[in-house]
mmCIF file of the N, C-alpha and C atoms, coordinates in Angstrom:
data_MODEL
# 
_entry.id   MODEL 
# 
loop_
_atom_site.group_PDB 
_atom_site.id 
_atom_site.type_symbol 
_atom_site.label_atom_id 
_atom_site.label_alt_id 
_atom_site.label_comp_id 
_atom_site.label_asym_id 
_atom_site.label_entity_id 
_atom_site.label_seq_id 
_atom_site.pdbx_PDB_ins_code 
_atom_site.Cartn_x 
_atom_site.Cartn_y 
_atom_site.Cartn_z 
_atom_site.occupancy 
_atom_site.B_iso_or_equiv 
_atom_site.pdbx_formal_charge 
_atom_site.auth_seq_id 
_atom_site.auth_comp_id 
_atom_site.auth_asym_id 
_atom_site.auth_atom_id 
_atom_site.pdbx_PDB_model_num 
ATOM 1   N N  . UNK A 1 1  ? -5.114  -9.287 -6.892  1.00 0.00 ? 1  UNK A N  1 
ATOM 2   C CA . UNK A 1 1  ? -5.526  -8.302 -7.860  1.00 0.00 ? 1  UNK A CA 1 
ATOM 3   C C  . UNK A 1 1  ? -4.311  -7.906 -8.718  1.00 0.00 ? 1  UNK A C  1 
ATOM 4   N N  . UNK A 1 2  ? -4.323  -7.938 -9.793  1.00 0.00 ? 2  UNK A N  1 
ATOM 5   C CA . UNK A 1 2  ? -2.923  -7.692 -10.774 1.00 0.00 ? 2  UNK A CA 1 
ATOM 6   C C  . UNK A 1 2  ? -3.390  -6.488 -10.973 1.00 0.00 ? 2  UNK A C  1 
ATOM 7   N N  . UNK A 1 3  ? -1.677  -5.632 -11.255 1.00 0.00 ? 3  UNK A N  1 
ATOM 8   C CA . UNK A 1 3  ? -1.337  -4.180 -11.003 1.00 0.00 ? 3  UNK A CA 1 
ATOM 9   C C  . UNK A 1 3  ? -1.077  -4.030 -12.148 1.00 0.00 ? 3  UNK A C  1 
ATOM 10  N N  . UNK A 1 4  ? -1.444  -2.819 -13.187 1.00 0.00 ? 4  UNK A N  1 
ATOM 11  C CA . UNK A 1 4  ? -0.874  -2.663 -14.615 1.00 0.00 ? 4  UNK A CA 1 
ATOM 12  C C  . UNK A 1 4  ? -0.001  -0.771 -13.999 1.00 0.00 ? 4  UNK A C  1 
ATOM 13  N N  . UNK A 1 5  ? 1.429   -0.827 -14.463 1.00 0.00 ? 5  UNK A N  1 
ATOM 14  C CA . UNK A 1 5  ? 2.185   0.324  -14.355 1.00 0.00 ? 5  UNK A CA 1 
ATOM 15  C C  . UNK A 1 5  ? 1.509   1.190  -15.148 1.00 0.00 ? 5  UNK A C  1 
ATOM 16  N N  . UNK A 1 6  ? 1.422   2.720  -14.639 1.00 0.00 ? 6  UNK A N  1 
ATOM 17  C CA . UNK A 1 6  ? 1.106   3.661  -15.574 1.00 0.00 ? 6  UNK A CA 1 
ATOM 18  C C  . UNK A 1 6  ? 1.654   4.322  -16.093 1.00 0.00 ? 6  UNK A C  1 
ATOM 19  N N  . UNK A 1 7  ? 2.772   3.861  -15.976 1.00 0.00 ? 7  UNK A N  1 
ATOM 20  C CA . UNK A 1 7  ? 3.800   4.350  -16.728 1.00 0.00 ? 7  UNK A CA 1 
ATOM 21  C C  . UNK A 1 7  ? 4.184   3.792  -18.393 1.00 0.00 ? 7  UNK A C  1 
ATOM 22  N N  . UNK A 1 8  ? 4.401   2.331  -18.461 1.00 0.00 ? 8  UNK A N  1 
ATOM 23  C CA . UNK A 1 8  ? 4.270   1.607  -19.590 1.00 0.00 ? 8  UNK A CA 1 
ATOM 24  C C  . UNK A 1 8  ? 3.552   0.487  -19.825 1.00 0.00 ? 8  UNK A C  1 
ATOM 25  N N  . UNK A 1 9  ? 2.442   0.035  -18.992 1.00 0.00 ? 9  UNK A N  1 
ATOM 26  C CA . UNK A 1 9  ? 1.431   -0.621 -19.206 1.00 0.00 ? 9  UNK A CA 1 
ATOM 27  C C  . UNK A 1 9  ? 1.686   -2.218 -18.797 1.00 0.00 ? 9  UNK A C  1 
ATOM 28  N N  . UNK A 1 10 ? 2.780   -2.002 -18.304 1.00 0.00 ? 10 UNK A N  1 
ATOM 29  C CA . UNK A 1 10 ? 3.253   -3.811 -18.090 1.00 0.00 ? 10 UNK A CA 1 
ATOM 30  C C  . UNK A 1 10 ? 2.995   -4.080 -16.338 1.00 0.00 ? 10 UNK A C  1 
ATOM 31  N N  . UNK A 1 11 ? 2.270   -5.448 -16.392 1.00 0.00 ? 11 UNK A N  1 
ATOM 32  C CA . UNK A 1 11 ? 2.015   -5.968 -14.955 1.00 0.00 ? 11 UNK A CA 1 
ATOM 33  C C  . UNK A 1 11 ? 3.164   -5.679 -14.495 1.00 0.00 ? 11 UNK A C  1 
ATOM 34  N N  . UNK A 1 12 ? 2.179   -5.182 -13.048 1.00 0.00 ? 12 UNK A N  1 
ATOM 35  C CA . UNK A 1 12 ? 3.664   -5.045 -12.028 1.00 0.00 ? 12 UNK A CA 1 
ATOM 36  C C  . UNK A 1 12 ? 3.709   -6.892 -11.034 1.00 0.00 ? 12 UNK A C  1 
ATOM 37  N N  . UNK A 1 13 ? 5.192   -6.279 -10.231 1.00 0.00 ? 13 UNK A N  1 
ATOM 38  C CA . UNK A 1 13 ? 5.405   -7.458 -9.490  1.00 0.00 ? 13 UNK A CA 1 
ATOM 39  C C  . UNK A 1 13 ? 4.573   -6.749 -7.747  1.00 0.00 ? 13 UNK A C  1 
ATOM 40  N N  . UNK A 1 14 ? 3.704   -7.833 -7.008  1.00 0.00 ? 14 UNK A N  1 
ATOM 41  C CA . UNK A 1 14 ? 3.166   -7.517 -6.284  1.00 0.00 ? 14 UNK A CA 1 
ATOM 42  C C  . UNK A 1 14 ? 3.950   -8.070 -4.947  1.00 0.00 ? 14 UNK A C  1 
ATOM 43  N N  . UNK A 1 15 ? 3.184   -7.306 -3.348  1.00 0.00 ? 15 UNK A N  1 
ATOM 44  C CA . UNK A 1 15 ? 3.920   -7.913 -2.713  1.00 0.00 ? 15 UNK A CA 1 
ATOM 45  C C  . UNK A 1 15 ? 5.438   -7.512 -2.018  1.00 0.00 ? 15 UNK A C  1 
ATOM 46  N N  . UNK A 1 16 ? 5.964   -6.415 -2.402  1.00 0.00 ? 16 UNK A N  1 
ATOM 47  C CA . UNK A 1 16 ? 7.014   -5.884 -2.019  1.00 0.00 ? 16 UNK A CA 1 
ATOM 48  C C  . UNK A 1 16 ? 7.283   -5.242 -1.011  1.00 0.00 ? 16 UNK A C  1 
ATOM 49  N N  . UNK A 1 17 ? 7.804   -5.651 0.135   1.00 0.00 ? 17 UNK A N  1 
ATOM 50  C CA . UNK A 1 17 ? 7.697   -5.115 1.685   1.00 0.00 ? 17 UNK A CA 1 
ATOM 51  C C  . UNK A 1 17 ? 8.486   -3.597 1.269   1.00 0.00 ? 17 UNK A C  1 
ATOM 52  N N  . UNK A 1 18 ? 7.732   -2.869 2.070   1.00 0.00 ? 18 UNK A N  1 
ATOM 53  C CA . UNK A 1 18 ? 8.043   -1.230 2.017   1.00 0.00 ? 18 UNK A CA 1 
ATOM 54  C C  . UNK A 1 18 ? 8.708   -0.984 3.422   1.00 0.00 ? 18 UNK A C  1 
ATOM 55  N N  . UNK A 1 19 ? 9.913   -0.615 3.682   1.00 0.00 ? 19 UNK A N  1 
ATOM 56  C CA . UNK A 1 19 ? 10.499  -0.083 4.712   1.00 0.00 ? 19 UNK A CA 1 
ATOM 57  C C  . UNK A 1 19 ? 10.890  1.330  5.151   1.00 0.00 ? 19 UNK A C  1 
ATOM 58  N N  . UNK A 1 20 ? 11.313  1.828  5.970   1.00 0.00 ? 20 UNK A N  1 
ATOM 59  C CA . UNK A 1 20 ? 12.434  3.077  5.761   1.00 0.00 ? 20 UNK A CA 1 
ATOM 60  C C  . UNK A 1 20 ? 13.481  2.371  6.672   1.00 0.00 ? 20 UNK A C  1 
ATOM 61  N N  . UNK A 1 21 ? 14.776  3.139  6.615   1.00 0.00 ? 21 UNK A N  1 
ATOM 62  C CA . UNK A 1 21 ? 15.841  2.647  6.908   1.00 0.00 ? 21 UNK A CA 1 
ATOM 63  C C  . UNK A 1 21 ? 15.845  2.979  8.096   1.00 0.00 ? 21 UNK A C  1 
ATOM 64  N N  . UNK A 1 22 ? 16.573  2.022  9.239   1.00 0.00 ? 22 UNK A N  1 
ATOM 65  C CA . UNK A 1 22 ? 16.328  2.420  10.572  1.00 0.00 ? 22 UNK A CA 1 
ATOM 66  C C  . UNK A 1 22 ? 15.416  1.957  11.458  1.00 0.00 ? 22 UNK A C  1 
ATOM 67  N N  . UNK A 1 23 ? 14.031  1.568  10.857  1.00 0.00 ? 23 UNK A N  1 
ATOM 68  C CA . UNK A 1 23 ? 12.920  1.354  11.180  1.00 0.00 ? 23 UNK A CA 1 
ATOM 69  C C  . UNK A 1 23 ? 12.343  0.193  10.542  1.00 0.00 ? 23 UNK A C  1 
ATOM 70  N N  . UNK A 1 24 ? 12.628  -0.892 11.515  1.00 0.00 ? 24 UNK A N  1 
ATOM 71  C CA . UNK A 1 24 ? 11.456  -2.071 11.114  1.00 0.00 ? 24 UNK A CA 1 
ATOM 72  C C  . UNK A 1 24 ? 10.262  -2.097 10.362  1.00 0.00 ? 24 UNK A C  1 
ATOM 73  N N  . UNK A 1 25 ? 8.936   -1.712 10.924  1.00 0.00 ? 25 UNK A N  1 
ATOM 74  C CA . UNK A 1 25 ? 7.973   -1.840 10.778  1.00 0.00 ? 25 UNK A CA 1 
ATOM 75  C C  . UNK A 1 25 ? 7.676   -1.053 9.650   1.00 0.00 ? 25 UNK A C  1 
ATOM 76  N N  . UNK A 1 26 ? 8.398   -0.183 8.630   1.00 0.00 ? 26 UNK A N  1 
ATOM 77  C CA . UNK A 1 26 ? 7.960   0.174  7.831   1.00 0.00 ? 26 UNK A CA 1 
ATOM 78  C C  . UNK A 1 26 ? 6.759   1.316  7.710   1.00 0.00 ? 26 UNK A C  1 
ATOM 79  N N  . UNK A 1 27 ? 6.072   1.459  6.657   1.00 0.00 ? 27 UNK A N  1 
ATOM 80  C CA . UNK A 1 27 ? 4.943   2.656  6.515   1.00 0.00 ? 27 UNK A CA 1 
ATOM 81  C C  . UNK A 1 27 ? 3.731   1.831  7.003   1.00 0.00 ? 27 UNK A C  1 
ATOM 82  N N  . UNK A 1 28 ? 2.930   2.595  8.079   1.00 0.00 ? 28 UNK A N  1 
ATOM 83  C CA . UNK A 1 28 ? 1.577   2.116  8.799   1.00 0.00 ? 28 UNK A CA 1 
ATOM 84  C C  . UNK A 1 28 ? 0.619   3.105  7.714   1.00 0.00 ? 28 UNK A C  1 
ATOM 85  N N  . UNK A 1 29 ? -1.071  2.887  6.747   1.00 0.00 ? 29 UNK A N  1 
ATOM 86  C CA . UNK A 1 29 ? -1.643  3.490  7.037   1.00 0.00 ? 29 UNK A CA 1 
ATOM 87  C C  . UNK A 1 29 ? -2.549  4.149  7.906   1.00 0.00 ? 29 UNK A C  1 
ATOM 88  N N  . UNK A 1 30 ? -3.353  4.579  8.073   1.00 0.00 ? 30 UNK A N  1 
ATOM 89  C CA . UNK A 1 30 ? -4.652  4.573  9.400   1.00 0.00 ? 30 UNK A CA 1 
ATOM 90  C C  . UNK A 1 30 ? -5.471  5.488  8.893   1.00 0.00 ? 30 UNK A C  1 
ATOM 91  N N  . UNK A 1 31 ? -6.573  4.997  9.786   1.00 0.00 ? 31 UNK A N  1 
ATOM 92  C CA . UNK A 1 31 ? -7.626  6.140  9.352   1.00 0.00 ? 31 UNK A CA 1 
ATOM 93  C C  . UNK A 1 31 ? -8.380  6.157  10.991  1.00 0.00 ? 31 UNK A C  1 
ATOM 94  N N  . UNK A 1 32 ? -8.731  7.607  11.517  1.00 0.00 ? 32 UNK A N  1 
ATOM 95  C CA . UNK A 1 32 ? -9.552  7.443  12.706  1.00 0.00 ? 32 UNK A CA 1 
ATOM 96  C C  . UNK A 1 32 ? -10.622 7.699  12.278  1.00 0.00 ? 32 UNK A C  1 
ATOM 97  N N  . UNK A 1 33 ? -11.992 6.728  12.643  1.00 0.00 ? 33 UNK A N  1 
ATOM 98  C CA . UNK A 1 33 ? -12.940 6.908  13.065  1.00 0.00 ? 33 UNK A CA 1 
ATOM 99  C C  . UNK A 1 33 ? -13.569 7.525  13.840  1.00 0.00 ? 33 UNK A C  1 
ATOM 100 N N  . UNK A 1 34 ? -15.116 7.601  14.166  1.00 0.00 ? 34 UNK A N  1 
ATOM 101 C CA . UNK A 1 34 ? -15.856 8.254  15.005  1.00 0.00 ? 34 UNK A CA 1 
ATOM 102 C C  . UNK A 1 34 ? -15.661 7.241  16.161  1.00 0.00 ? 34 UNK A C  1 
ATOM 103 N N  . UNK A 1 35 ? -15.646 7.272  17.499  1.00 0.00 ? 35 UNK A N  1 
ATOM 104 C CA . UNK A 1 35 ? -15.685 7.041  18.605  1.00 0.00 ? 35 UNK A CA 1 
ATOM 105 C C  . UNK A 1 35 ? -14.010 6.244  19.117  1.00 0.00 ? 35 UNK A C  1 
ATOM 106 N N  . UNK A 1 36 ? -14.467 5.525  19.925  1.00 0.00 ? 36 UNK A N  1 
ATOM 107 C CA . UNK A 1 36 ? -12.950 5.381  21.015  1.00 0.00 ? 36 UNK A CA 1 
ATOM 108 C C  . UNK A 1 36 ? -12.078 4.629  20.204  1.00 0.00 ? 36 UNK A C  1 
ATOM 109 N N  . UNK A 1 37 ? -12.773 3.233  19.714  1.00 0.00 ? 37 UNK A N  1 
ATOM 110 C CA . UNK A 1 37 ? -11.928 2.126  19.469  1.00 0.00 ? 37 UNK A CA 1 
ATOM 111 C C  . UNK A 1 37 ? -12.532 1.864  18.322  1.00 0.00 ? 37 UNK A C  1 
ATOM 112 N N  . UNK A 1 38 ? -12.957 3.245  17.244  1.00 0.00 ? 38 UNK A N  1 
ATOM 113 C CA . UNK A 1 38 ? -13.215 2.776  15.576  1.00 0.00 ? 38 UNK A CA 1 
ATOM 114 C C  . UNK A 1 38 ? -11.666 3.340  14.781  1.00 0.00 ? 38 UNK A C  1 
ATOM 115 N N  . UNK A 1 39 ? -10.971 2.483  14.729  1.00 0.00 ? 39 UNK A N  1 
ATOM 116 C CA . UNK A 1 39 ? -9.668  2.852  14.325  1.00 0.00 ? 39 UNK A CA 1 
ATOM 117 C C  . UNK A 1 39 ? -9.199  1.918  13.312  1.00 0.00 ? 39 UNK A C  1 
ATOM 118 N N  . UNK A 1 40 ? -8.899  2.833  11.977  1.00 0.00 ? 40 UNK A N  1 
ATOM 119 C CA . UNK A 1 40 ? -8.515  1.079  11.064  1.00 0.00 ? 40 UNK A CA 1 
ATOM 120 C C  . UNK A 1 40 ? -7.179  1.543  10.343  1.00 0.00 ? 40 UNK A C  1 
ATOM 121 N N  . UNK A 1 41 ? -6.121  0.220  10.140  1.00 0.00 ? 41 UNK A N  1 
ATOM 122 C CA . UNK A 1 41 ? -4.682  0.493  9.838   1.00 0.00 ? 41 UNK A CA 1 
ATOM 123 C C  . UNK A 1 41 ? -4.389  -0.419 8.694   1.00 0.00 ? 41 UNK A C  1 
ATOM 124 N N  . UNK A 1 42 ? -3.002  -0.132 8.322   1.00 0.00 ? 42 UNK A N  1 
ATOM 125 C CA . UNK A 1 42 ? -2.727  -1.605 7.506   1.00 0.00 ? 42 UNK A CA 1 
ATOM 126 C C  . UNK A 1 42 ? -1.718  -1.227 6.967   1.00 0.00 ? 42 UNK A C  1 
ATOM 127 N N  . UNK A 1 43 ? -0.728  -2.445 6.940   1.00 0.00 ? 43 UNK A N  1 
ATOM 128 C CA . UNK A 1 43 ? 0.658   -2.035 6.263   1.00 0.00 ? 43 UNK A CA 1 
ATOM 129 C C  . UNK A 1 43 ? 0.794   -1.537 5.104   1.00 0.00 ? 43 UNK A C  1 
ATOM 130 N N  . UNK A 1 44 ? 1.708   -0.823 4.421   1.00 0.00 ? 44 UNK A N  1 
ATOM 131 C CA . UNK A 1 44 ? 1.869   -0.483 3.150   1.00 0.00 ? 44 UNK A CA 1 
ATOM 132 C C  . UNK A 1 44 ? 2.802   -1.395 2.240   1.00 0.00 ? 44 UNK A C  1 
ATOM 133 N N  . UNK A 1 45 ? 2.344   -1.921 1.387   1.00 0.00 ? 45 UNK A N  1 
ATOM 134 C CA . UNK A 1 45 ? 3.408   -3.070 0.056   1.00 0.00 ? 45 UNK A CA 1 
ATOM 135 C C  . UNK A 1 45 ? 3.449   -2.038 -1.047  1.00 0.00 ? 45 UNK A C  1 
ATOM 136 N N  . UNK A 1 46 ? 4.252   -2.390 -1.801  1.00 0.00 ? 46 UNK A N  1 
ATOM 137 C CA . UNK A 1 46 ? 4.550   -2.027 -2.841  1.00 0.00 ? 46 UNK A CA 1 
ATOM 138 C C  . UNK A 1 46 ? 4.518   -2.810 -3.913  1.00 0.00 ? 46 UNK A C  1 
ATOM 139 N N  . UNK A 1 47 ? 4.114   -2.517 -5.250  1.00 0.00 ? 47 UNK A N  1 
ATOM 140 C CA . UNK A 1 47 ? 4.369   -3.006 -6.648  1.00 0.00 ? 47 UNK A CA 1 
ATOM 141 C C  . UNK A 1 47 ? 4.970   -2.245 -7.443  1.00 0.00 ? 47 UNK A C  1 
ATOM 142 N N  . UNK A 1 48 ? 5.849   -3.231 -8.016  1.00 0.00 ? 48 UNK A N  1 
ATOM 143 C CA . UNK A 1 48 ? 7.096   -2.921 -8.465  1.00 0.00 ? 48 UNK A CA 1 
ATOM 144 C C  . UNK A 1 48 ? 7.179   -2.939 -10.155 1.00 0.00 ? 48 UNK A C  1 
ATOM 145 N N  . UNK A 1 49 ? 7.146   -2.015 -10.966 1.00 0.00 ? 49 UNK A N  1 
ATOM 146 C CA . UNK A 1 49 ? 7.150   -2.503 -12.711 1.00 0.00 ? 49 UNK A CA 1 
ATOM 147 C C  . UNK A 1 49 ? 8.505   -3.323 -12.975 1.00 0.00 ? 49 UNK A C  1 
ATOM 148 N N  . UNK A 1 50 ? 8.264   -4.089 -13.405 1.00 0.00 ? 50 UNK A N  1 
ATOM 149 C CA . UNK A 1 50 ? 10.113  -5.009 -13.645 1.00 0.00 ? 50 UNK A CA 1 
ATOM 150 C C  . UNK A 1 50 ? 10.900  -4.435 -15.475 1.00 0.00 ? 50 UNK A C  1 
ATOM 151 N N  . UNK A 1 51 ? 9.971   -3.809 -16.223 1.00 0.00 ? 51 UNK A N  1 
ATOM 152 C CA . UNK A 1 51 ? 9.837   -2.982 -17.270 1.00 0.00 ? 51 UNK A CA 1 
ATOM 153 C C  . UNK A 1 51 ? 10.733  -1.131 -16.845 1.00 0.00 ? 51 UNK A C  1 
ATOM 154 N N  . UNK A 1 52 ? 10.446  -0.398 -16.080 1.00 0.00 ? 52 UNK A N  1 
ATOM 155 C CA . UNK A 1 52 ? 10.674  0.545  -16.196 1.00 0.00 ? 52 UNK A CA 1 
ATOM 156 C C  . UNK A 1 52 ? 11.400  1.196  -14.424 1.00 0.00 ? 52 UNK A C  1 
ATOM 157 N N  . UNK A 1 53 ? 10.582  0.441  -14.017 1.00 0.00 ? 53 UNK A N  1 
ATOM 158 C CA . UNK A 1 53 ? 11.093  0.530  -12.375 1.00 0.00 ? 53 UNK A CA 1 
ATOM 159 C C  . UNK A 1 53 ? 10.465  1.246  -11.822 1.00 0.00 ? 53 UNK A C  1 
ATOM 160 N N  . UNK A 1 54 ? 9.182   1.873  -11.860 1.00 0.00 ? 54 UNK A N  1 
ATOM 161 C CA . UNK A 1 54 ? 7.813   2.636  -11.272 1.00 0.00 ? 54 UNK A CA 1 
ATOM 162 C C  . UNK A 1 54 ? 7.286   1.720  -10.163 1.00 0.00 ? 54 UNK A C  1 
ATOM 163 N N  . UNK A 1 55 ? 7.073   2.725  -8.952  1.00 0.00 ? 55 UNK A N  1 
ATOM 164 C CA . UNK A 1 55 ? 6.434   1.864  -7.866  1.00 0.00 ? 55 UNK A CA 1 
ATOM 165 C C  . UNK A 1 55 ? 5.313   2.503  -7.431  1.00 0.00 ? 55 UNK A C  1 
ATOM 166 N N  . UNK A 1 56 ? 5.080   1.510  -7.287  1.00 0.00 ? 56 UNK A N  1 
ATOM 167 C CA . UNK A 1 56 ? 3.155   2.127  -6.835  1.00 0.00 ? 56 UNK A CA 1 
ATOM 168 C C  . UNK A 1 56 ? 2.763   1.553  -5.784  1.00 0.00 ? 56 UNK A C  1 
ATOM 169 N N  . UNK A 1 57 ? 2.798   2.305  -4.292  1.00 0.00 ? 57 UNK A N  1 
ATOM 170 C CA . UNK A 1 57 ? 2.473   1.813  -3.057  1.00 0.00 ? 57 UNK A CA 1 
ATOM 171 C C  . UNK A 1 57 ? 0.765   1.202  -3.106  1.00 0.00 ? 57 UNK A C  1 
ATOM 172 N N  . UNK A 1 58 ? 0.002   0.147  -2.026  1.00 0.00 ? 58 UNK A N  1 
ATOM 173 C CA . UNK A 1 58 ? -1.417  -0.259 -2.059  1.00 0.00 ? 58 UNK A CA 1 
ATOM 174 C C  . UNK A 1 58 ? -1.430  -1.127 -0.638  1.00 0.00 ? 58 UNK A C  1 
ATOM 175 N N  . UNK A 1 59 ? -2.565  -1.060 -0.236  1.00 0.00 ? 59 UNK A N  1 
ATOM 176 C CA . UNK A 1 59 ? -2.461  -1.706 0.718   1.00 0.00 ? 59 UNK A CA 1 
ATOM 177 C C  . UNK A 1 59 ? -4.114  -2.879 0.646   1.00 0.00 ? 59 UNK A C  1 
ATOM 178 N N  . UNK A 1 60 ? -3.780  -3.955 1.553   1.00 0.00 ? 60 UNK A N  1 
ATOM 179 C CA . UNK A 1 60 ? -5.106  -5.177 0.587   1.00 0.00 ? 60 UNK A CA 1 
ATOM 180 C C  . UNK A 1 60 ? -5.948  -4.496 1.418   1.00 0.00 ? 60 UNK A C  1 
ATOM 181 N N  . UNK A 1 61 ? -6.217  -4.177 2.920   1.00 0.00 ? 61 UNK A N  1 
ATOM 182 C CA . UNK A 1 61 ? -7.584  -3.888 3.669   1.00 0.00 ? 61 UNK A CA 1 
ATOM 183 C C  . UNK A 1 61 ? -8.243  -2.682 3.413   1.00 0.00 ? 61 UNK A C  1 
ATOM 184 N N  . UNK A 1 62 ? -8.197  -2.591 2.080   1.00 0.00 ? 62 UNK A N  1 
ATOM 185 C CA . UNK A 1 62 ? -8.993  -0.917 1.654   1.00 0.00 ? 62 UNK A CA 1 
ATOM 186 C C  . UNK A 1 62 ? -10.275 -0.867 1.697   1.00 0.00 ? 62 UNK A C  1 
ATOM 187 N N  . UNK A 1 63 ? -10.775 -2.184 2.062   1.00 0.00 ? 63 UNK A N  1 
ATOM 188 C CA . UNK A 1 63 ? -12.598 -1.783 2.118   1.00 0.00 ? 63 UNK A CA 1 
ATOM 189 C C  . UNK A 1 63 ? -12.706 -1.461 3.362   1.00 0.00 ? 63 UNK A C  1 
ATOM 190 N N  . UNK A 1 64 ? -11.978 -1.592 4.542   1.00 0.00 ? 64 UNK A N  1 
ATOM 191 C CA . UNK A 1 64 ? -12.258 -1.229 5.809   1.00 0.00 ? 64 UNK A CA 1 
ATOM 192 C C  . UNK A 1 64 ? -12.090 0.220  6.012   1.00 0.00 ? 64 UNK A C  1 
ATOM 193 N N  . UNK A 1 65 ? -11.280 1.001  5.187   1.00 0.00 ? 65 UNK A N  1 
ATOM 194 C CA . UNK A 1 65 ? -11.321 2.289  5.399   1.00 0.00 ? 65 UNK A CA 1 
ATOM 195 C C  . UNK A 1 65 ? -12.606 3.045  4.698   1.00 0.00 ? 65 UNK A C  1 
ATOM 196 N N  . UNK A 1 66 ? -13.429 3.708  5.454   1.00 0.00 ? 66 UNK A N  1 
ATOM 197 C CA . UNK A 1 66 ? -15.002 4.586  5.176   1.00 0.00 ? 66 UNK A CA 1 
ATOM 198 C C  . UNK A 1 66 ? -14.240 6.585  4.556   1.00 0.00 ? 66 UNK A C  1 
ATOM 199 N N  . UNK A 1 67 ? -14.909 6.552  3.409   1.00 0.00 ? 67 UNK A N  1 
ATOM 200 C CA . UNK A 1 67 ? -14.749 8.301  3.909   1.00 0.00 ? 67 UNK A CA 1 
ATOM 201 C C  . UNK A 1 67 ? -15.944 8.537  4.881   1.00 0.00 ? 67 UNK A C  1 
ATOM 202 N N  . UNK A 1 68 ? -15.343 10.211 5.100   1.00 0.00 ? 68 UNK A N  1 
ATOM 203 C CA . UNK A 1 68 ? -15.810 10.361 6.182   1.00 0.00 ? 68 UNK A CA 1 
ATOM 204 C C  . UNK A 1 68 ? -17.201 11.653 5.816   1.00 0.00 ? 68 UNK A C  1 
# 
């Protein structure tokens, strides 16, 4: 899915591993569900504007997360 910055309108670069320092695994999202083992996660990437330098975190498994 191509990313347009909202900042100045230019495709971003996709794909950019998101870390914090110290810590491997980086930013987890999640969402809990109703019962024991309805639990859904997914790493966080980043896109990057190569134009202005605006980042805009996304993650691909967003249809698995339900509101509630």
């Amino acid at each position: 899915m191509k990313r347009i910055c909202h900042q100045c309108q230019t495709e971003m670069i996709l794909d950019c591993k998101v870390s914090i320092e110290g810590d491997i695994s980086g930013i987890k999202i999640s969402q809990k569900g109703k019962g024991i083992f309805n639990k859904v996660s997914a790493k966080t990437k980043a896109a990057v504007c190569p134009a202005c330098g605006n980042v805009g975190f996304y993650i691909e498994e967003f249809k698995e997360f339900k509101q509630n």
